[in-house]
Structure formats: structure tokens, C-alpha cells
C-alpha positions, -999 to +999 in steps of 0.1 A: -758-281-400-737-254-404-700-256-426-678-264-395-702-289-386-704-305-408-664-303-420-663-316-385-684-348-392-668-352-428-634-348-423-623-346-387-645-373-365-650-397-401-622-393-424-637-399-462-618-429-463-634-439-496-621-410-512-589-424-501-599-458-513-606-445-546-576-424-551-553-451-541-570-474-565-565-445-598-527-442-588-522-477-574-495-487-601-476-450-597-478-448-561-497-459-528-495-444-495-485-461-467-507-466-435-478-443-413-483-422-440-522-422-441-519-420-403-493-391-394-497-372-431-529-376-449-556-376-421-540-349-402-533-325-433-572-329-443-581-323-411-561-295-409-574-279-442-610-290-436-609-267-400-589-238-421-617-234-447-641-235-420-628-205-406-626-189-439-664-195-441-665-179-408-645-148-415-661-142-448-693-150-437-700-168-471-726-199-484-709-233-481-709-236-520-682-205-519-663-227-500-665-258-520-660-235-552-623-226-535-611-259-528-627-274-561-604-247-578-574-260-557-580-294-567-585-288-604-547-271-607-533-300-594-553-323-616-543-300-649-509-303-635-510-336-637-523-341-671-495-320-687-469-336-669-458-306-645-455-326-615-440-313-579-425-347-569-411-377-588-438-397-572-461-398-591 
């Protein structure tokens, strides 16, 4: 299955709603999103990034674990962001 594929099947057509499940459980005292906001915001912005990347993989004609490397790295700034208390929003 080939990256837009299967960012398709992940992401677009099944949302990884236990990822979801999971976050909201870690933050549950700090914050919880709401189900307009799961709805209109969440789902849509994933969706959106998941078919962006995919054409990244296309244009650079790289593996799928290049891919996976770049949004890993996105993910760990915001995570080391979070640990030393730089934050973007008072959410959280």
C-alpha cells in the first residue's frame, strides 16, 4: 500500500480515534476537546496534514519512514515545549 494509501485509510476514511482517546485521557484534568471541536477542528486538521505529507512523499519521492521521521520531529517540539513550560495557549 503505498503512503497516500494508506494516510487515506489511517487518517481520512478512519480517524485514529484512539489516539484521540488517549490524548484526551493524558490531559483530561487540563483540558478536553469538545465533540464540535473534534468534529469541525481536530478531524479535519489531521486530515488535512495527513493528505499534505502525502504529497510531500510524492514530490520528494522519498520511503514512508522519511515521512514519519518529519512529523515525529514536529510532534517532539511540541512535547519539549510542553515539558519546559513554553506553551502557545493558556489551555493547557
Amino acid at each position: 500500500m503505498d503512503l497516500i494509501h494508506w494516510l487515506h485509510a489511517k487518517y481520512i476514511c478512519g480517524f485514529n480515534v484512539k489516539w484521540l482517546q488517549t490524548m484526551t485521557e493524558q490531559c483530561e484534568t487540563k483540558w478536553s476537546p469538545t465533540d464540535d471541536q473534534i468534529d469541525k477542528i481536530i478531524i479535519p486538521a489531521m486530515q488535512r496534514t495527513a493528505q499534505q505529507y502525502a504529497k510531500y512523499a510524492c514530490e520528494l519521492q522519498c520511503p514512508h519512514e522519511f515521512i514519519a521521521l518529519m512529523l515525529r520531529d514536529i510532534a517532539d517540539t511540541f512535547d519539549e515545549n510542553a515539558n519546559t513550560g513554553e506553551k502557545g495557549c493558556d489551555c493547557c
